[in-house]
C-alpha positions in Angstrom: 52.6 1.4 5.8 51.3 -1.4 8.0 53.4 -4.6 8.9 51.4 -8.2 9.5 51.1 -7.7 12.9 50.0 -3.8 13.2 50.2 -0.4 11.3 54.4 0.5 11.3 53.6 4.5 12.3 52.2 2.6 15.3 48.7 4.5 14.9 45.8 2.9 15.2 44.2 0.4 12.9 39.6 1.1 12.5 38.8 -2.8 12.5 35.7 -3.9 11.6 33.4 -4.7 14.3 32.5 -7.5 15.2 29.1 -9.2 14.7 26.9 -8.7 17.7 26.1 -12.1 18.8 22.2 -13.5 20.0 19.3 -12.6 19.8 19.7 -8.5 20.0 21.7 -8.5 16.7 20.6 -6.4 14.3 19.0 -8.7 11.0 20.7 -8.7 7.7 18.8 -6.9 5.3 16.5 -8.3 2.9 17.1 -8.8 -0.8 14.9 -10.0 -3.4 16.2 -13.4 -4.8 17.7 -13.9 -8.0 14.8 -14.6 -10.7 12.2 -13.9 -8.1 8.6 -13.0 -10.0 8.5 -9.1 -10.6 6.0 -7.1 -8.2 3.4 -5.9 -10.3 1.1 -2.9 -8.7 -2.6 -3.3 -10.6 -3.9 0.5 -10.9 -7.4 0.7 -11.0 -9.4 4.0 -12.4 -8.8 6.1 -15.1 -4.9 6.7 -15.9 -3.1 10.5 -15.6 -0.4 12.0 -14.3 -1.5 12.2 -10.7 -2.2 8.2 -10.6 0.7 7.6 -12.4 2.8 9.7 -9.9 1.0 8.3 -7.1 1.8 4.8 -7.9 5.4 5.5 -8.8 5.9 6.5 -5.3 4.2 3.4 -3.9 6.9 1.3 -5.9 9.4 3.6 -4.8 8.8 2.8 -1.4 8.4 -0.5 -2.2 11.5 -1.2 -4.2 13.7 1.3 -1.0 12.1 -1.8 1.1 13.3 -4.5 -0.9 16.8 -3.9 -3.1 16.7 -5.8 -6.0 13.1 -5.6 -6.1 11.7 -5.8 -9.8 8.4 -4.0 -9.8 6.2 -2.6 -12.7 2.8 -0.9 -12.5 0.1 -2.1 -14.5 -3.2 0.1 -15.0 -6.4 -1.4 -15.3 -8.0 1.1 -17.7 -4.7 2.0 -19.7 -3.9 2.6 -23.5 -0.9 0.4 -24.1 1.1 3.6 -24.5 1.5 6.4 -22.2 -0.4 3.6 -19.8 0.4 -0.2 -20.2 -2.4 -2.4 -19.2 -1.8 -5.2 -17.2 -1.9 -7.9 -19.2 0.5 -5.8 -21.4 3.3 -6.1 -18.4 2.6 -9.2 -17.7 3.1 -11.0 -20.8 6.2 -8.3 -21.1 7.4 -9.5 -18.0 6.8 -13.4 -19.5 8.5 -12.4 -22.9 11.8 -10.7 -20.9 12.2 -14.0 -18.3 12.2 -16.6 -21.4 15.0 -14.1 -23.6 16.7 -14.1 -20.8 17.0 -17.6 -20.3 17.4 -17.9 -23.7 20.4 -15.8 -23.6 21.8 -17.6 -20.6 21.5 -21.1 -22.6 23.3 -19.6 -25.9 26.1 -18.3 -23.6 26.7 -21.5 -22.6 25.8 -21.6 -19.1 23.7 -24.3 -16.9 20.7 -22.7 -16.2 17.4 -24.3 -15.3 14.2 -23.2 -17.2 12.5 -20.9 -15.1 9.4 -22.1 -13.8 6.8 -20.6 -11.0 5.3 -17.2 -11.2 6.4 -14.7 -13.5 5.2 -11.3 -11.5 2.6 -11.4 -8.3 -0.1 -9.1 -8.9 -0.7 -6.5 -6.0 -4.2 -4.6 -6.5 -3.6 -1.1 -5.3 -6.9 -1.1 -3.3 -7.0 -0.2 0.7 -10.2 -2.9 0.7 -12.5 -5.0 -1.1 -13.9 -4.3 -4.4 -15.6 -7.5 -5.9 -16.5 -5.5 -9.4 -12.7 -3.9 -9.8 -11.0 -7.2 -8.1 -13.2 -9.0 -11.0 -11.6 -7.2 -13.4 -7.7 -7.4 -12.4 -8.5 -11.1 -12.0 -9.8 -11.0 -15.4 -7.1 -9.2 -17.0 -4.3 -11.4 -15.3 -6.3 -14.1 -17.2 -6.7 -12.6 -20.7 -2.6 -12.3 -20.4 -1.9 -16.1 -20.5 1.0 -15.5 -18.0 1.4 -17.3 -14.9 1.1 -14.8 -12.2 -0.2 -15.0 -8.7 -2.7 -12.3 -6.9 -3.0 -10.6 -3.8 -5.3 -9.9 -1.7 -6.4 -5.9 -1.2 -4.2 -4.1 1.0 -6.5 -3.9 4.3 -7.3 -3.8 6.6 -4.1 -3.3 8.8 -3.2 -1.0 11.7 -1.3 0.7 9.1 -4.0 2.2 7.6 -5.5 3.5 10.5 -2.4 5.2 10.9 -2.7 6.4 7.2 -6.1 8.0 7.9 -4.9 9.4 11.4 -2.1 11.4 9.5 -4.4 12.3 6.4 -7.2 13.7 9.3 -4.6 15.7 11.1 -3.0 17.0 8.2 -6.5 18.4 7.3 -6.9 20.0 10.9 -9.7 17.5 11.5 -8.1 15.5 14.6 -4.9 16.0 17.0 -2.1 14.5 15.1 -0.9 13.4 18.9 -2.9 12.8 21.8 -0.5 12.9 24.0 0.2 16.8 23.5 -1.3 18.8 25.7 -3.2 21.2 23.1 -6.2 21.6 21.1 -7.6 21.3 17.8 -10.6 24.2 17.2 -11.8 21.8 14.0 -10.7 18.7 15.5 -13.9 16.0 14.6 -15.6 14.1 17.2 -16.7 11.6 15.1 -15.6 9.9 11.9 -17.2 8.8 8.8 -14.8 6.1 7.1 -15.9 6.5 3.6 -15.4 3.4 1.4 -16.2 1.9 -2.1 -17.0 -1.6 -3.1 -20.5 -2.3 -1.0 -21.2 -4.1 1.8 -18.7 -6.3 2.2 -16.2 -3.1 1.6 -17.8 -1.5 4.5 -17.7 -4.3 6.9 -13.2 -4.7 6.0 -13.1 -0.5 6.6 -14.9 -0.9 10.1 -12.1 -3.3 11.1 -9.7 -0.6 10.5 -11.8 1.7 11.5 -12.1 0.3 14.8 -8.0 0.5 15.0 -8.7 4.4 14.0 -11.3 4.9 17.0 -8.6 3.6 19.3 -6.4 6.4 18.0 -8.6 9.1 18.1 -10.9 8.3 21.0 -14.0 9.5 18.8 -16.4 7.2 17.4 -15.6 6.0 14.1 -18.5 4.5 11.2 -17.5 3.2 8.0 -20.2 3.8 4.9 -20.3 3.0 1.4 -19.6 6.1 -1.5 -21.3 3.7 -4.1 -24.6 3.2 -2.2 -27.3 5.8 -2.5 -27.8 7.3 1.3 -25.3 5.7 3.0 -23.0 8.7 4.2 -26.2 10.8 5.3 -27.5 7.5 7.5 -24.5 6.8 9.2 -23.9 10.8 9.5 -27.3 11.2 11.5 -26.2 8.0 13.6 -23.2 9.4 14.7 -25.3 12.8 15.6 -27.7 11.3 17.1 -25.3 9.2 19.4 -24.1 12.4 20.0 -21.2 13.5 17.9 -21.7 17.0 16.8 -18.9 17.7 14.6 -18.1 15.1 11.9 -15.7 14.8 9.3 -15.3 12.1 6.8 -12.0 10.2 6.0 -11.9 8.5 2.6 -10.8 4.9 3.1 -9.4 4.7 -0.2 -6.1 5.7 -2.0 -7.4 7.8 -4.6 -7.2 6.1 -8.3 -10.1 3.7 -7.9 -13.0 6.7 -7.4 -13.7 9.9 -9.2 -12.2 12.7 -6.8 -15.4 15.1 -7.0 -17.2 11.8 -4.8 -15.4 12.8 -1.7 -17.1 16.0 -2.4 -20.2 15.1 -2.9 -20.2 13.0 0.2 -19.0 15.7 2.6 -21.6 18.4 1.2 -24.1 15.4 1.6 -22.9 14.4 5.2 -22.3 18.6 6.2 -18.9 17.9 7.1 -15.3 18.8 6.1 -13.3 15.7 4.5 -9.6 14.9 4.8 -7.7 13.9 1.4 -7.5 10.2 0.4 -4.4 8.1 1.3 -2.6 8.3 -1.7 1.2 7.4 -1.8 1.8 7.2 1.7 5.1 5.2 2.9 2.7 2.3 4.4 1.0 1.9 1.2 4.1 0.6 -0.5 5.0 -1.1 2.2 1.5 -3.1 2.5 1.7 -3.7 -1.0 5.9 -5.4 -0.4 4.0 -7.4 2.4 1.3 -8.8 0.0 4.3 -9.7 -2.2 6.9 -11.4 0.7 3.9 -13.5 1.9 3.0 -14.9 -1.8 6.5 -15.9 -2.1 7.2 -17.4 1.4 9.8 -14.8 2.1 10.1 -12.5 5.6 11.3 -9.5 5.5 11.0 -7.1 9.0 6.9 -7.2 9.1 5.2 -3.6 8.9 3.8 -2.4 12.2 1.7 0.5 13.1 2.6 3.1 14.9 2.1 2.5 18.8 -1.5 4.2 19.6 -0.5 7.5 21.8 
């Protein structure tokens, strides 16, 4: 039993501490705001369980970034059933934001009639594919629903870090240069495979500069959708010298037929590490691509320090 001025057994009282004041003090986390426009994660390639797992994660991490967060996942080439398209969650999305309003109004309170964006549109791509970014822009059309798109998710030190892991994991490069040990399969020289053409290829060099930093081997980006790419840039990087190669698919994994990677590693004679898939900075990127369409900051993603 505690009196006014203290606890009566005359133990201790746990206070709450105090807030640290300045500069050093730790930032209030981020919610979404009330009504903000959903987050809507555009899945390109053919739907299944695998894509459909992989981008549940991504809004997962996404969603554990940003409380409150309202994202959906929207699939390029789905059915409207197992699979909703995209312009089926959008004009969903549309259809929920007016009942609700509608509700709000016949309860009697003073809402304003929403207006702005209903979701932003995040196109689950690590770079630039004119022909697939074509068709999300398309789609987000056909829906008649106001919605605003992002740009791809690279390049970003991020996913030079998402390569790095996917390489080590597949014994193909140190996961840690600092360590003092070895890897027997460990590449000394990367191909950075990548869809989309030319312009694709010139956004993965970018990152794949990032990647060279990481690695300290020599790092080429090529095109999977452009006949003789991967064997030309393999031969460059042996005849700079690099005898052991190994490619690195710059892509998460929906947008492509898996059995390409394949092809391109029996093509280049190399070994090939998996795609990035749902790893954490994937979700993040794609929160980023959201915060900055809507003017909002939450702490900005940052690669991990080159070791």
């Amino acid at each position: 039993m505690s009196s006014p001025t203290g606890p009566a057994s005359g133990l201790p009282v746990r206070m709450p501490r105090p807030r640290q004041p300045g500069r050093h003090r730790r930032p209030e986390p981020l919610a979404a705001p009330e009504g903000a426009p959903a987050l809507v994660l555009a899945v390109p390639g053919t739907p299944g369980a695998a894509t459909r797992s992989l981008a549940e994660e991504v809004v997962s991490i996404a969603r554990s970034e940003l409380p409150g967060l309202d994202a959906r996942i929207g699939y390029l080439d789905g059915d409207d059933a197992e699979f909703p398209t995209l312009q089926a969650v959008l004009a969903h999305g549309a259809e929920e934001r007016a009942a609700r309003f509608e509700q709000a109004k016949a309860a009697g309170l003073d809402v304003k009639e929403p207006d702005g964006p209903v979701a932003v549109v995040v196109p689950l791509l690590a770079g630039p594919d004119s022909a697939l970014l074509r068709r999300i822009r398309q789609a987000v059309m056909e829906s008649r629903v106001a919605a605003d798109l992002t740009d791809v998710l690279g390049p970003h030190p991020l996913l030079a870090e998402a390569l790095h892991v996917r390489l080590s994991e597949a014994g193909l490069a140190r996961a840690d240069r600092a360590r003092l040990f070895t890897v027997a399969t460990a590449a000394d020289g990367i191909i950075l495979a990548s869809v989309g053409g030319d312009e694709a290829v010139q956004a993965a060099g970018i990152t794949g500069m990032l990647l060279a930093a990481r690695l300290a081997v020599p790092v080429m980006a090529a095109a999977l959708d452009q006949d003789g790419s991967i064997s030309a840039i393999a031969e460059q990087l042996r005849s700079s010298g690099s005898q052991q190669l190994a490619l690195a698919p710059y892509l998460i994994g929906p947008e492509i037929d898996p059995g390409l990677i394949e092809e391109a590693a029996k093509e280049a004679g190399c070994s090939a590490a998996e795609a990035l898939g749902p790893y954490p900075a994937i979700g993040k990127l794609a929160l980023a691509k959201y915060t900055t369409a809507l003017g909002i900051a939450p702490q900005q993603a940052q690669g991990a320090p080159v070791r």
